[in-house]
TIDREN-671092 format. One record per residue (C-alpha): residue in one letter; residue number from 1; x, y, z. Coordinates in Angstrom, 3 decimals, decimal comma. Each point is the difference from the previous one (the first is absolute). Example, Ala and Ser with C-alpha at 12.3 -4.5 7.8 and 13.67 -1.06 7.14 Angstrom:
# TIDREN-671092
(r A 1 (12,300 -4,500 7,800)),
(r S 2 (1,370 3,440 -0,660)),
***
This chain:
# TIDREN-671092
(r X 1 (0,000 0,000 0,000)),
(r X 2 (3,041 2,291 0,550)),
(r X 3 (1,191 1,776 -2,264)),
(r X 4 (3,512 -0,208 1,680)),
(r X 5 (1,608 -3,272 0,821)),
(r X 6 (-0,047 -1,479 3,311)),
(r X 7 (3,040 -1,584 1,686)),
(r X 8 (-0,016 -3,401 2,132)),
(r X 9 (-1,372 0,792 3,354)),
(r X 10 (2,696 -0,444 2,388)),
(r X 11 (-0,496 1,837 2,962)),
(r X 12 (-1,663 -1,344 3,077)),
(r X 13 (-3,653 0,867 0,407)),
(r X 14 (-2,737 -0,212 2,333)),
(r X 15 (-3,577 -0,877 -1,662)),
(r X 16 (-3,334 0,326 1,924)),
(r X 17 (-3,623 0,554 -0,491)),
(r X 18 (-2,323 -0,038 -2,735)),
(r X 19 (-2,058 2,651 -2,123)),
(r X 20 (1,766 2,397 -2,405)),
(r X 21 (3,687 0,658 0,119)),
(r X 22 (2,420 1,974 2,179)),
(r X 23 (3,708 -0,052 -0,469)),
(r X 24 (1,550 1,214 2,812)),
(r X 25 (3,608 1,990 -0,100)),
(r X 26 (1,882 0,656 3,118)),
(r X 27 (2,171 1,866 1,584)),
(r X 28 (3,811 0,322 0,391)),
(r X 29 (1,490 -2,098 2,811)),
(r X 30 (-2,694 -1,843 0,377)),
(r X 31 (-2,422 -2,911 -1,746)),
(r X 32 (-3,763 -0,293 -0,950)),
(r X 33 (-0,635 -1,593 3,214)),
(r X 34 (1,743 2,835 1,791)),
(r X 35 (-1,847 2,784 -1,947)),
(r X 36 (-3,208 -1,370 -0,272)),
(r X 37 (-0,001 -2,624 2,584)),
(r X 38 (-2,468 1,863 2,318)),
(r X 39 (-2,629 0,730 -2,535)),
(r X 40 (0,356 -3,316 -2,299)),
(r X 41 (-2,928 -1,647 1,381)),
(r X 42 (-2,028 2,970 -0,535)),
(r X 43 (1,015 0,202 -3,496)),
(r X 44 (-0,079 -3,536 -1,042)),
(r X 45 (-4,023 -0,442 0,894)),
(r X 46 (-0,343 2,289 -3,091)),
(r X 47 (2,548 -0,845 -2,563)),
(r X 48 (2,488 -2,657 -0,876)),
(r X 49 (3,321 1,802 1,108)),
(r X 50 (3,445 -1,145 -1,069)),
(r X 51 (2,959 1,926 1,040)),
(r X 52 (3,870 -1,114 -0,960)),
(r X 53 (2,782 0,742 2,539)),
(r X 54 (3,022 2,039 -1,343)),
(r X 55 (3,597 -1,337 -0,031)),
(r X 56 (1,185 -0,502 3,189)),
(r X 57 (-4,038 0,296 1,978)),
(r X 58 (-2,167 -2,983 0,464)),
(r X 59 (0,960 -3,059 -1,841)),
(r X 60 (1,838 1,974 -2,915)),
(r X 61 (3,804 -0,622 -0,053)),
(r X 62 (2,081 2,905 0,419)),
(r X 63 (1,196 1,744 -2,966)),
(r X 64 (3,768 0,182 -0,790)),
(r X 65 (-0,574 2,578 -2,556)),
(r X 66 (-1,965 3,843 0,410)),
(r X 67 (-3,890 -0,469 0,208)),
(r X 68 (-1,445 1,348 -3,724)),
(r X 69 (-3,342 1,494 0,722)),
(r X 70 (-1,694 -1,759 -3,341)),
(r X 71 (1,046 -3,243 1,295)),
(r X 72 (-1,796 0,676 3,084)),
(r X 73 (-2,672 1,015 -1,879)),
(r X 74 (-0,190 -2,680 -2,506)),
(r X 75 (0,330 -2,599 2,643)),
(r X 76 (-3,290 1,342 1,998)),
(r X 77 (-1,875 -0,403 -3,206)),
(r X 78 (1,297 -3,225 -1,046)),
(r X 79 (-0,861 -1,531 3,181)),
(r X 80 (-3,659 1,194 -0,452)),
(r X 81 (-0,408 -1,773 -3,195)),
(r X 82 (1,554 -2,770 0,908)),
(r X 83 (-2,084 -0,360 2,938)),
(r X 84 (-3,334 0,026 -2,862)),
(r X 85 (-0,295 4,175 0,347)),
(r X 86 (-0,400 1,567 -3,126)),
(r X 87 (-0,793 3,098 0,983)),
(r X 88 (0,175 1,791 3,756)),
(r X 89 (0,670 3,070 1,976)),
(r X 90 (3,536 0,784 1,864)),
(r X 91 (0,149 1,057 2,922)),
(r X 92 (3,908 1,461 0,831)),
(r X 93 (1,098 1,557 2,863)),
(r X 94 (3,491 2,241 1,132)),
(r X 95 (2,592 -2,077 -3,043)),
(r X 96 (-2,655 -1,983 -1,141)),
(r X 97 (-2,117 3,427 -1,421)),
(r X 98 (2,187 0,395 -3,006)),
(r X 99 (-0,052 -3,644 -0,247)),
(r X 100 (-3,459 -0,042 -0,419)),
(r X 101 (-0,261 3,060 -2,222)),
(r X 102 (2,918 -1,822 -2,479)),
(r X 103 (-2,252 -2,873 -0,094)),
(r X 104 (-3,266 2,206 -1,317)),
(r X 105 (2,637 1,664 -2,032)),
(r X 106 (1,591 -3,317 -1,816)),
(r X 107 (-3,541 -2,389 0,316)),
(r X 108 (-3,101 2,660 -0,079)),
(r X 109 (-1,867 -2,542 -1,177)),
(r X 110 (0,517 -1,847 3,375)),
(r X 111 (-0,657 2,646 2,429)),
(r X 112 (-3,697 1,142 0,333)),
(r X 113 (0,722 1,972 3,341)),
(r X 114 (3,266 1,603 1,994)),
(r X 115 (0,191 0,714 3,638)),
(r X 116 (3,421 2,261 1,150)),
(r X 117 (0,367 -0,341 3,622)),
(r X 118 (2,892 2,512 1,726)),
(r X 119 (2,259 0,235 -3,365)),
(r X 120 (1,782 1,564 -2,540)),
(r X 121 (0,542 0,521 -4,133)),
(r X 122 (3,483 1,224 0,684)),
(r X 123 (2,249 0,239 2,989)),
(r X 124 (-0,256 3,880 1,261)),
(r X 125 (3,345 1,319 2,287)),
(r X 126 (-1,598 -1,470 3,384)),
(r X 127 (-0,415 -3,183 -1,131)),
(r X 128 (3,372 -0,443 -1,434)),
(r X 129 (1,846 0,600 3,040)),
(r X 130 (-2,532 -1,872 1,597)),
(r X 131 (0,774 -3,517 -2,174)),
(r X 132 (3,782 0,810 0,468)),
(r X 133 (-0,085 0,004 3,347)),
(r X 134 (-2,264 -3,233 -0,134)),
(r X 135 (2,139 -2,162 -2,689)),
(r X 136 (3,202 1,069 2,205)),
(r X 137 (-1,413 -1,282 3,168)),
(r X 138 (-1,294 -2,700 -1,264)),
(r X 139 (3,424 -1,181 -1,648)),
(r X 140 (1,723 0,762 3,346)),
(r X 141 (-1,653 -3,247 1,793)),
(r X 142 (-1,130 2,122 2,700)),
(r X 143 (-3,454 -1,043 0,204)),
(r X 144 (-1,064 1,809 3,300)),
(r X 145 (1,184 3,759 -1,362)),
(r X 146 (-1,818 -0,912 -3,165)),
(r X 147 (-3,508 -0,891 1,995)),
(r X 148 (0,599 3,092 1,948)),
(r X 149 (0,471 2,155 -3,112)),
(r X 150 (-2,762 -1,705 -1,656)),
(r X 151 (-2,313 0,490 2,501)),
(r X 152 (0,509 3,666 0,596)),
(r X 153 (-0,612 0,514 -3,787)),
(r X 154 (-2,513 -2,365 -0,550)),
(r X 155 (-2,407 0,567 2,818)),
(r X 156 (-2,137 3,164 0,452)),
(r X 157 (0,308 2,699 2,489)),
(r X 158 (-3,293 -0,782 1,968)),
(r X 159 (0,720 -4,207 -0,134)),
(r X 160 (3,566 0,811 1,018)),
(r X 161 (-0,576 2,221 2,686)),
(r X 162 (-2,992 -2,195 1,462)),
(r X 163 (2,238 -3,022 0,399)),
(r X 164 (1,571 -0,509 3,603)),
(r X 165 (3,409 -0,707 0,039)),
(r X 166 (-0,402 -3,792 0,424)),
(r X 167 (-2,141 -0,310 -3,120)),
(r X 168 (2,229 2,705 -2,017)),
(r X 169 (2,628 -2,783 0,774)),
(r X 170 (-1,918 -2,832 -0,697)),
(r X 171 (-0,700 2,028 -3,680)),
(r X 172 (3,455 -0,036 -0,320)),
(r X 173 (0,832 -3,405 0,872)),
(r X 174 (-2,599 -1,170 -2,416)),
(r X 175 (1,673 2,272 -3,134)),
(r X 176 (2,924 -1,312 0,592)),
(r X 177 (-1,084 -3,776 -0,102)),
(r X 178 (-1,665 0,992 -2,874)),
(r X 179 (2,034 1,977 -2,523)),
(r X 180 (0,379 -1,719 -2,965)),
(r X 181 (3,247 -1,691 -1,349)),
(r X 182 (-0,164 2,109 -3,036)),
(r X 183 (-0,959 3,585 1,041)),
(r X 184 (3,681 0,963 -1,529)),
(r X 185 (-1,105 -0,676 -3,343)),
(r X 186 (-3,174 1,396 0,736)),
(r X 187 (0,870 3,591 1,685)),
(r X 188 (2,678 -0,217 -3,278)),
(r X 189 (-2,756 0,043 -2,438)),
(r X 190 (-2,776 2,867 1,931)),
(r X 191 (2,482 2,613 -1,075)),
(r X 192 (0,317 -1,116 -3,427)),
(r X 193 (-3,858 -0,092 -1,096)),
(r X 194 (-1,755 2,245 -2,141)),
(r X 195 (-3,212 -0,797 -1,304)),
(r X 196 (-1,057 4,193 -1,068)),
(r X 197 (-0,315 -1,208 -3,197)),
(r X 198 (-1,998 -2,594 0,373)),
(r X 199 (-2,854 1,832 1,916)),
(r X 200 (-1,693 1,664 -2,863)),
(r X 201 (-0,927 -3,155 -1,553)),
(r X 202 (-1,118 -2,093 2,794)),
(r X 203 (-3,977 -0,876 -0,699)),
(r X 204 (-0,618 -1,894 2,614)),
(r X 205 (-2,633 1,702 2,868)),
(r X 206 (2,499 0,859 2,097)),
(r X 207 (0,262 0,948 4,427)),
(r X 208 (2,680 1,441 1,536)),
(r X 209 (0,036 -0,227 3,523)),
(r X 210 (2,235 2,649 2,023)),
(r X 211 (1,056 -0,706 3,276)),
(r X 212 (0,388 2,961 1,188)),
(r X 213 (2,530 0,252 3,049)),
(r X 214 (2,293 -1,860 -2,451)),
(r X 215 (4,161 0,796 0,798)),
(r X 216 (0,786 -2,694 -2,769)),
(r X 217 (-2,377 1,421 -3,098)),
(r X 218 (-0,910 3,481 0,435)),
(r X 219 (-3,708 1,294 -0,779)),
(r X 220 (1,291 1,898 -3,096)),
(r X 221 (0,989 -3,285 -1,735)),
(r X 222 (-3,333 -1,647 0,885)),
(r X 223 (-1,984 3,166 -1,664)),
(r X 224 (2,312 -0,262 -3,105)),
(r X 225 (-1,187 -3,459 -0,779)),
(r X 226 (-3,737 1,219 0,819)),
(r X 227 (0,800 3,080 -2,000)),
(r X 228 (1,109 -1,796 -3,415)),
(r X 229 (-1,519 -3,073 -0,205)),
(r X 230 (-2,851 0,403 -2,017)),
(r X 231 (-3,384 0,197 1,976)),
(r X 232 (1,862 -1,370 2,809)),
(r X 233 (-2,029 0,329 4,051)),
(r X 234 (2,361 1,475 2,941)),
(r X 235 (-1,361 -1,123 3,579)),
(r X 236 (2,114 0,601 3,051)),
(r X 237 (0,747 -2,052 2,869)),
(r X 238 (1,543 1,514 3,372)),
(r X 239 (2,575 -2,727 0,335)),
(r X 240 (4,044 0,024 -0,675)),
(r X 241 (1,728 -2,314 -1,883)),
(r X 242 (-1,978 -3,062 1,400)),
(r X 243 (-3,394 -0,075 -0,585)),
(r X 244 (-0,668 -3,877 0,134)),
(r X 245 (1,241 0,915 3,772)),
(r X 246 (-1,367 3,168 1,572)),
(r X 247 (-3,287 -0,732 -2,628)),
(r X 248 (-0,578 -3,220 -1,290)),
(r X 249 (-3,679 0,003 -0,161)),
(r X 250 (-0,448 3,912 -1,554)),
(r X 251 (2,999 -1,225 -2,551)),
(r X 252 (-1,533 -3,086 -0,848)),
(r X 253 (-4,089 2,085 -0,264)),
(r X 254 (1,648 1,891 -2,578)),
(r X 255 (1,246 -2,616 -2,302)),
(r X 256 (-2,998 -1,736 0,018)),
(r X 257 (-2,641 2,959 -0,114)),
(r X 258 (2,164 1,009 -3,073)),
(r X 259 (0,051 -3,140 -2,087)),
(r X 260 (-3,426 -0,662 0,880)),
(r X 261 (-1,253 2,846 -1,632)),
(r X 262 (2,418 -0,615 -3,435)),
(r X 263 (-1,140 -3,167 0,205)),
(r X 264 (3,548 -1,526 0,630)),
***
């Protein structure tokens, strides 16, 4: 049905559900279970959802070579298909945005529906010092500094300040248990990406969700993508970084509500 060639699927994915089709694209550092895992059994008693895992996240060996944002791309939507999918909305959040706008960019005939949760078209001055700080932590080994940087970043000024210091250490043990094996490659690539060009010609309905006490991806990037994609919805949600933490449920509403309506 594509136009464009597929390649073999060969990342690890997670499939679930039934109903129409979401492909799910995740974040840096992290996995579809870690970026979705609170909200997956919301989403899967609508829709047949398949995510892949990046190189190094999940299942997915870690790559010796840079990450090339098409292959991410490409990957998502092979999995789809090969999972019986022929068409199906994307759903891409922090990294996995412009993976999921590439993918309505290289297969529109595959995507009936985009949802852009706390991410970028192009890597603005804030978020490029924030990756290099990232990808050079992570590469050190120290995993504790890491999960402490992380979590300042990723975690909004009202959830951070309400957490006692026994749970704010808890967070932090948890990050750092957590951080995937390939967050070099992927705080590498963030900096690298730009999709501008590709937002004019996305057709696909299309939600962008901006988290709105976000340190990581700043409000301005979130109302570009709103701002050129064609017809596209802005809705705002008072989290940082983390919304399947400090809002699971809200995050999750707004999915839903949205491909409800675009009948995705």
């Amino acid at each position: 049905m594509s136009a464009r060639p597929l390649p073999e699927p060969a990342y690890a994915r997670t499939v679930l559900g039934s109903g129409p089709g979401l492909a799910l694209a995740h974040g840096a550092g992290s996995s579809v279970a870690g970026t979705y895992g609170p909200i997956l059994d919301g989403l899967s008693a609508h829709h047949t959802v398949v995510g892949v895992d990046y190189p190094g996240s999940g299942g997915t060996p870690r790559s010796a070579a840079p990450l090339s944002l098409d292959d991410l791309a490409d990957q998502l939507v092979a999995a789809a298909v090969a999972e019986g999918l022929d068409t199906f909305a994307v759903s891409g959040y922090s990294l996995g945005g412009p993976v999921a706008i590439r993918a309505a960019a290289r297969h529109p005939e595959r995507v009936t529906a985009l949802v852009l949760t706390a991410t970028f078209a192009h890597r603005d001055n804030r978020l490029a010092l924030a990756a290099s700080v990232w990808r050079k932590l992570a590469e050190s080994g120290n995993r504790e500094l890491l999960a402490e940087y992380l979590t300042m970043m990723a975690l909004g000024a009202d959830a951070l300040e309400a957490m006692p210091d026994e749970q704010l250490q808890q967070a932090i043990g948890f990050t750092a248990a957590s951080v995937a094996d390939g967050t070099p490659e992927h705080a590498e690539l963030a900096p690298r990406i730009d999709v501008r060009d590709d937002l004019p010609g996305i057709q696909a309905p299309t939600l962008v969700i901006s988290t709105t006490q976000d340190w990581f991806t700043s409000t301005r990037l979130h109302r570009e993508l709103a701002d050129t994609i064609p017809g596209a919805r802005l809705v705002e949600l008072p989290t940082g970084h983390l919304p399947m933490v400090e809002r699971p449920d809200a995050w999750r509403q707004l999915i839903t509500d949205f491909l409800g309506r675009h009948r995705a």
